[in-house]
C-alpha positions in Angstrom: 0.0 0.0 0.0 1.3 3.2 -0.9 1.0 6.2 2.2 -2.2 7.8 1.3 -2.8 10.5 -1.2 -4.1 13.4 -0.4 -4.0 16.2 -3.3 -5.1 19.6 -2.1 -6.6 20.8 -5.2 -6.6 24.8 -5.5 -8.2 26.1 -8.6 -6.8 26.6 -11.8 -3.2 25.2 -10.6 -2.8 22.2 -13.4 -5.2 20.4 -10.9 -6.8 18.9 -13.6 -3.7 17.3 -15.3 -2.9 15.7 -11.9 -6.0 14.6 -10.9 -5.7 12.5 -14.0 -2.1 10.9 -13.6 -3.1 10.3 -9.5 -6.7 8.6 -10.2 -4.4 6.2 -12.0 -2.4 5.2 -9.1 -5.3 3.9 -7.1 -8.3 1.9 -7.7 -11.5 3.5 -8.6 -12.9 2.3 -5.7 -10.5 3.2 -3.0 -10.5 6.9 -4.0 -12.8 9.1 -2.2 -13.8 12.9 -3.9 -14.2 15.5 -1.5 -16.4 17.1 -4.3 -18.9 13.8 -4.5 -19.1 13.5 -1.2 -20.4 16.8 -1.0 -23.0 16.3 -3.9 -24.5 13.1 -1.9 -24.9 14.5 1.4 -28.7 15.0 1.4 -28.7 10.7 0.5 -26.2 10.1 3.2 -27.6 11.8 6.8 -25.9 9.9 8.8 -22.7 10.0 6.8 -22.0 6.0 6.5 -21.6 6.4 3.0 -18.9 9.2 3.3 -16.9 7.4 6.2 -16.6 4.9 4.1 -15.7 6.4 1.3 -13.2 8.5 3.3 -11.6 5.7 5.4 -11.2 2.8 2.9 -9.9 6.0 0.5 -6.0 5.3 -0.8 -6.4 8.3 -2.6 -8.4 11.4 -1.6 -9.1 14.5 -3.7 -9.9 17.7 -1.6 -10.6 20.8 -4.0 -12.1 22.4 -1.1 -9.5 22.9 2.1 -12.1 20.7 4.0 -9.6 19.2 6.4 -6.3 18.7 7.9 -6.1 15.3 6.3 -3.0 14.1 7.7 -4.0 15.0 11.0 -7.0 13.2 10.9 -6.2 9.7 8.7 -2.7 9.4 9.4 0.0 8.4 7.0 -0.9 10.3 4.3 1.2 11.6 1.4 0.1 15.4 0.7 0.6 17.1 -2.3 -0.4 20.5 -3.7 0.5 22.6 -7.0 1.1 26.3 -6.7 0.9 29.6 -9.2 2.0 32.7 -9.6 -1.0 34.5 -7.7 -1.9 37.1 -9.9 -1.7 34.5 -13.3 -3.8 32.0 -11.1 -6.7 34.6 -10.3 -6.3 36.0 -14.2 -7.1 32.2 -15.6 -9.8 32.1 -12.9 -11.6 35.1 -14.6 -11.0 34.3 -18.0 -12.6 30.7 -16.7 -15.8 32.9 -15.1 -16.0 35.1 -18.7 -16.3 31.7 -20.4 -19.3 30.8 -18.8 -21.9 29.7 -21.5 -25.6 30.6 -21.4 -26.6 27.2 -19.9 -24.7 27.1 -17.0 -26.0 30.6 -16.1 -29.3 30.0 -16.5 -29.5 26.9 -14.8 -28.1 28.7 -11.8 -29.5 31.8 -9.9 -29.3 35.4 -11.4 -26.3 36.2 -9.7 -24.3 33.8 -12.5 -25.2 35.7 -15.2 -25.1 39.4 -13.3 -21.2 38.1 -12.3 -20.9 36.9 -15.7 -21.5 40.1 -17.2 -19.4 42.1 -15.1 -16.3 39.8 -15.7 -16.9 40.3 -19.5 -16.4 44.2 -18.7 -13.2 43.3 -18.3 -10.4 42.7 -15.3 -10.1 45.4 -13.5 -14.7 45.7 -12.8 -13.6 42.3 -11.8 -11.5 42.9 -9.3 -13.1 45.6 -8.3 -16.0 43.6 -6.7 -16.4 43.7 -2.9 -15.8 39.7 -3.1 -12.6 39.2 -4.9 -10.1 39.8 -2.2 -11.7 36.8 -0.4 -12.3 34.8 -3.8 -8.5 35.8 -5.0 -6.3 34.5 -2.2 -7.6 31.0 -3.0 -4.5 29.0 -1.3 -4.7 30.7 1.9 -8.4 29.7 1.9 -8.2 26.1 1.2 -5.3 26.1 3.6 -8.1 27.6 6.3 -9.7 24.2 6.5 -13.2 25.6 7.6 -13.9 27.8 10.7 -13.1 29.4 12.6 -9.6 30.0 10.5 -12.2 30.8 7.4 -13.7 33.9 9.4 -10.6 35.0 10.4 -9.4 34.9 7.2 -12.0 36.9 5.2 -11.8 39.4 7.6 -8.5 39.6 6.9 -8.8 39.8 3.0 -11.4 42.3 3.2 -9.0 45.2 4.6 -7.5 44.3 7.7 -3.8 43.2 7.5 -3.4 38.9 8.4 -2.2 39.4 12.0 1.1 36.9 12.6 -1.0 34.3 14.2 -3.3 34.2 11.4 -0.5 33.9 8.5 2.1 31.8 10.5 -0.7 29.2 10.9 -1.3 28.8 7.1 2.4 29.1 6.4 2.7 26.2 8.6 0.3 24.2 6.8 1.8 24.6 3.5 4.9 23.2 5.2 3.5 20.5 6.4 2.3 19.5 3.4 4.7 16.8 1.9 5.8 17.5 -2.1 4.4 21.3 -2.9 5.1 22.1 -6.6 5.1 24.9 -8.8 2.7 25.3 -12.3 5.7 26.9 -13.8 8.0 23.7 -12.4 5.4 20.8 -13.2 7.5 18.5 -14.4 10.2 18.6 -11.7 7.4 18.2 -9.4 6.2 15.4 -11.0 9.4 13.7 -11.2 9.5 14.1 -7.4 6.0 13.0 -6.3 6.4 10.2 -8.6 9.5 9.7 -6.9 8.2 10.0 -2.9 4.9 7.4 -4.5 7.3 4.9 -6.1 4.8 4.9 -8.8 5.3 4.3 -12.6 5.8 7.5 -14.0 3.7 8.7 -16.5 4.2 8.1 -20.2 5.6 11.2 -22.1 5.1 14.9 -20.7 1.9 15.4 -19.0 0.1 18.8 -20.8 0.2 22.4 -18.3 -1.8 25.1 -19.9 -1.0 28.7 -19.5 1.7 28.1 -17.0 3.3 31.4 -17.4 2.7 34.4 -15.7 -0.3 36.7 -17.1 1.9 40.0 -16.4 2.8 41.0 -19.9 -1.3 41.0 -20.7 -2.1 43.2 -18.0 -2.6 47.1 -17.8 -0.6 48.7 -14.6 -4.1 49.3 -12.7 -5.1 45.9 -13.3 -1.6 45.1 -12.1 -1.8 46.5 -9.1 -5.7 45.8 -8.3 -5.0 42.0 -8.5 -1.6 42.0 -6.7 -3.9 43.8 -3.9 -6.7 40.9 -4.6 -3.8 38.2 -3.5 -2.0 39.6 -1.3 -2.1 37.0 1.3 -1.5 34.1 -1.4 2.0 36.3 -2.6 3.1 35.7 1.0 2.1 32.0 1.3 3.4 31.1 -2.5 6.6 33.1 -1.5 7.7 31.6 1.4 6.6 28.3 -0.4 9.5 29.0 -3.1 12.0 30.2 -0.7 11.8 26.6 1.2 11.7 24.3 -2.1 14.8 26.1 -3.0 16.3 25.2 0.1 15.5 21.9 0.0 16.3 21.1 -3.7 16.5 17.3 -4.0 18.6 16.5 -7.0 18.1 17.0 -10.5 15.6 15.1 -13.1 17.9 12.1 -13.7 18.9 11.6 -10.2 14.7 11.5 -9.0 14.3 9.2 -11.9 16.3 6.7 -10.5 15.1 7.3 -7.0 11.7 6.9 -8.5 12.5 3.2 -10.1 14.6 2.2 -7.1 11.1 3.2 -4.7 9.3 1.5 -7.4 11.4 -1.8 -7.3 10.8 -1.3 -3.3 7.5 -1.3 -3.0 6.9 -4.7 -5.5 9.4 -6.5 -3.8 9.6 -5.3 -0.1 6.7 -5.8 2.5 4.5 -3.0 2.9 5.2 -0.1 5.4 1.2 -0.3 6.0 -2.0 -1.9 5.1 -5.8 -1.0 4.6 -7.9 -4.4 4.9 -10.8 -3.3 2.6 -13.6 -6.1 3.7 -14.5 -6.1 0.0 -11.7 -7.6 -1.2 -10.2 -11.0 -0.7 -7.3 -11.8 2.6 -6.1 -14.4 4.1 -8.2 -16.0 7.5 -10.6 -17.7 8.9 -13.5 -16.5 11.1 -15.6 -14.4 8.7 -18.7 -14.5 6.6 -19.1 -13.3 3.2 -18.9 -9.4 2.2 -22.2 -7.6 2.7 -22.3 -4.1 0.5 -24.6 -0.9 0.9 -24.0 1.9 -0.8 -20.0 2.3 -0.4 -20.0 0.4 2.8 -18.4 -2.3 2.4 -18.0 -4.9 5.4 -17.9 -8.6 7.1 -19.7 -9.8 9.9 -17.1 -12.3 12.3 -18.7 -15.5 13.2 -19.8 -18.2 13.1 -17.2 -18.3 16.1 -16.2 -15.6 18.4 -12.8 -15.1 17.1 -11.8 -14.2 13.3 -8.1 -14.4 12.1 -5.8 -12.5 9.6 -2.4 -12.7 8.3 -1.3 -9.6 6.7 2.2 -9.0 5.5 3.5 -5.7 6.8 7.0 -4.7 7.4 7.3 -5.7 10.8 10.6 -3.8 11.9 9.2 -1.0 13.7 6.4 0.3 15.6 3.0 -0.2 14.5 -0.4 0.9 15.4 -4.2 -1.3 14.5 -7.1 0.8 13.9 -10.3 -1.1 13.3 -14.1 -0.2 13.0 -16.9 -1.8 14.3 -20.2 -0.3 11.9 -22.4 -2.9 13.7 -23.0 -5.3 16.6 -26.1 -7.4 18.4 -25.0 -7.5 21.8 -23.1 -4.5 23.8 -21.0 -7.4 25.4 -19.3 -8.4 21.7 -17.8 -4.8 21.5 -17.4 -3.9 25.2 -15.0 -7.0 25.2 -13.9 -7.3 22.9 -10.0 -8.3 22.3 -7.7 -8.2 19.3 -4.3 -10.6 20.1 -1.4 -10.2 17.5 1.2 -13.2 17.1 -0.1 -14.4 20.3 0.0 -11.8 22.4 -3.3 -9.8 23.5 -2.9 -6.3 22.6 -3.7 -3.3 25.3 -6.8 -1.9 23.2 -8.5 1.4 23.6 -12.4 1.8 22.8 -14.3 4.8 21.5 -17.0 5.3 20.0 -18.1 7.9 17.0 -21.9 8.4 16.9 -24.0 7.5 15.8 -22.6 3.7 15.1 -18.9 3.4 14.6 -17.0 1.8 16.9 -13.4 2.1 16.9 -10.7 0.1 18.1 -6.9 1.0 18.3 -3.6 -1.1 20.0 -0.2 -0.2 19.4 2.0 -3.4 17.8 5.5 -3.6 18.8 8.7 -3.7 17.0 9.9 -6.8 15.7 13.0 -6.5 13.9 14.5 -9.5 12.6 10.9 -11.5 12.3 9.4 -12.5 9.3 7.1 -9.4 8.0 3.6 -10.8 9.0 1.0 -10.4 11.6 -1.3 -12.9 12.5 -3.9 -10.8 14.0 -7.2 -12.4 16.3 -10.3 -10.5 16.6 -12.0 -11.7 19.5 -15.8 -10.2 20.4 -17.0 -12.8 23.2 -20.1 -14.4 21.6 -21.8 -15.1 18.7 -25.0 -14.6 17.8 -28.2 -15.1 15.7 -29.5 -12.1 13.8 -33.3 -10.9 14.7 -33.8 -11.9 10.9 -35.0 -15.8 12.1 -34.7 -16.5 8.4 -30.7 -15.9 8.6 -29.3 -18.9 10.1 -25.8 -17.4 10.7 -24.4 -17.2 14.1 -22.8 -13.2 13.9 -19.9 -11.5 15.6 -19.1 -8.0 15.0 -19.6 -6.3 11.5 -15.9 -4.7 10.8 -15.8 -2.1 7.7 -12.3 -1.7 7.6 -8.6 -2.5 9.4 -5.6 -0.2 8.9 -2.1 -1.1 10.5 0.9 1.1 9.8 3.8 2.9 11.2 2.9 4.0 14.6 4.5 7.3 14.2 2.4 8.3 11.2 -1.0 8.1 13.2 -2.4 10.4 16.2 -4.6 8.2 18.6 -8.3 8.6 18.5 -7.8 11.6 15.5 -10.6 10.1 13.9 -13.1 12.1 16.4 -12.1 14.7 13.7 -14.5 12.4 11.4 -17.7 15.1 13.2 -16.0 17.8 12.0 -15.5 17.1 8.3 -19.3 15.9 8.2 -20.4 18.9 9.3 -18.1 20.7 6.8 -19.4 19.0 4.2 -22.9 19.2 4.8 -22.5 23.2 5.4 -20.4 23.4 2.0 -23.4 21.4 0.2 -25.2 24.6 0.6 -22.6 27.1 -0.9 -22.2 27.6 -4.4 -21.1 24.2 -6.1 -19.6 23.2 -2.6 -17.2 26.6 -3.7 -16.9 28.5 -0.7 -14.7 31.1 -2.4 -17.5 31.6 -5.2 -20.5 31.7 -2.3 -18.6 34.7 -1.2 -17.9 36.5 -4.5 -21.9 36.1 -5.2 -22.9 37.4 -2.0 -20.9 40.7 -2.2 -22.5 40.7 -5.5 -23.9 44.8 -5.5 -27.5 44.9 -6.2 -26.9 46.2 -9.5 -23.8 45.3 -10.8 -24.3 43.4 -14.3 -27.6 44.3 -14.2 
């Protein structure tokens, strides 16, 4: 398993060309859109479908700054593409003047009003009350929601970024693991493919318009949309300053490093593992795989204990996470036990409304031990479903495992699992799930592109 990938998608930044190359990486279904997931929220009120999607995700595709993945899922591998501000905000217009009569129209008046007053040119643009907030797009999908959001457009809308405010999102770009350039796109593709250990892609992959939009504009233009990004400048900036610091080699040197991961990662056990319950493993203990909507799961049973052997590198420190969607008796989860090559493991319980139970133990080091784990699940009983024409004798209903490096994961930073549900539901009523756009089209004055 590869660390998962999470691509923070800000808007016209070659996002599309990337998307592309990454969905190839993973399997359709173990990659989870932020975008989707916001589309289906009024099917999925209890968000089963979207912790599913989200926790048997490999790949995960956020064009919105929903979360701090990586403090949430552990073990991720983050990536994000930058632009020149001012070029990135110019394409966004040019994108908004492009806007065809059908798209308006199936939307409220304010489309086609914003429309019009793009079409005026770039300067009416930027002139909107909105476009401050809607032109520092990287600071605000590094905001991840409130209460950073509200500090944020406060910020954009006059008031300088205090310290806090802009050491905080510099700090998440940071943290963010291969951060590229439009203008660079293929040495940052030769080093994310490098960090995935993935096959590189065939050929060169296509960048549109990666140059800066300078030479087109007019001074006052110039200077009303350096004012309209002035927080991104910063961000993108500091962002250069540190990937020169920390140049890693040239193109033929990541090349190799990319085949030599590459080799690694056929030959070599796995740093970590996500047991999807939809796919086939080796054990015993556990009946057939039930789906609903992008749940995906296995009940134990018809014994109290199910058994898996996973190959894992077993070298250092790991840590178990497993979730519980379902149970008959509280008994089976209140005691239950997971034991791992024969030795129980010190487990810690909690439970995420409204059904998920989670279970996490931290493994050991083994060095010099063959890399697998025989892992028992143990849940006390067994039981017959309500359903008297079922005959089978049920355990626990498990949706997923994960075991990785114990260093990559935070314990219980799956609470965090509330937080992007209610983000999600409150961006499914903002413009397209765009919270940027929801705030350009509110500023919207009464009469502008009337």
């Amino acid at each position: 398993m590869l660390p998962r990938i999470v691509f923070h998608h800000v808007h016209k930044c070659a996002g599309t060309t990337l998307l592309k190359f990454l969905q190839g990486t993973t399997a359709h279904e173990r990659a989870a859109h932020v975008e989707e997931l916001v589309a289906g929220q009024e099917g999925d009120p209890n968000g089963t479908n979207t912790r599913a999607a989200i926790l048997r995700a490999e790949f995960l595709h956020d064009p919105y700054g929903v979360h701090d993945w990586k403090g949430l899922l552990g073990n991720t591998l983050d990536a994000i593409v930058l632009r020149d501000p001012v070029a990135r905000l110019h394409s966004e217009w040019r994108m908004i003047t492009r806007w065809d009569d059908a798209l308006v129209a199936s939307r409220d008046d304010r489309y086609r009003r914003l429309r019009a007053v793009a079409r005026a040119g770039f300067a009416p643009f930027l002139a909107l009350p909105g476009a401050a907030v809607f032109g520092n797009a990287v600071a605000h999908h590094l905001a991840f929601g409130e209460p950073v959001l509200g500090e944020l457009h406060t910020a954009c809308r006059g008031a300088d970024p205090g310290s806090v405010l802009f050491n905080l999102l510099e700090a998440r770009l940071a943290a963010i693991d291969v951060v590229g350039f439009v203008e660079e796109f293929d040495d940052f593709l030769a080093e994310l493919v490098a960090k995935l250990g993935c096959s590189p892609p065939r050929g060169s992959l296509q960048v549109h318009n990666k140059f800066a939009a300078s030479d087109s504009l007019t001074a006052d233009e110039q200077r009303l949309a350096e004012s309209c990004t002035a927080i991104d400048r910063r961000l993108v900036a500091s962002a250069r300053a540190k990937a020169a610091s920390r140049r890693r080699g040239d193109r033929q040197t990541l090349d190799a490093e990319a085949c030599k991961s590459y080799e690694a990662r056929i030959l070599e056990p796995p740093a970590a593992v996500l047991v999807d319950m939809g796919e086939g493993f080796l054990g015993t203990g556990w009946h057939p795989c039930e789906i609903n909507g992008r749940k995906r799961a296995r009940w134990t049973g018809p014994g109290p204990v199910a058994c898996l052997t996973i190959r894992i590198d077993c070298s250092k420190a790991l840590r178990l996470r497993l979730r519980v969607g379902n149970h008959l008796r509280s008994a089976q989860v209140d005691g239950l036990r997971i034991v791992v090559d024969g030795t129980p493991c010190r487990v810690d319980h909690w439970v995420l409304p409204p059904f998920d139970h989670f279970f996490e133990a931290a493994i050991p080091a083994a060095p010099g031990t063959p890399p697998l784990l025989h892992v028992e699940i143990d849940c006390v009983e067994t039981l017959p479903p309500p359903n008297a024409a079922d005959s089978r004798l049920l355990g626990v209903e498990i949706e997923e495992i994960e075991i990785g490096p114990a260093d990559r994961y935070a314990p219980r930073s799956l609470t965090g699992l509330a937080l992007v549900s209610d983000e999600l539901a409150a961006l499914a009523r903002t413009a397209d799930g765009d919270r940027r756009m929801q705030c350009l089209l509110d500023a919207l004055p009464a009469g502008a592109g009337a």
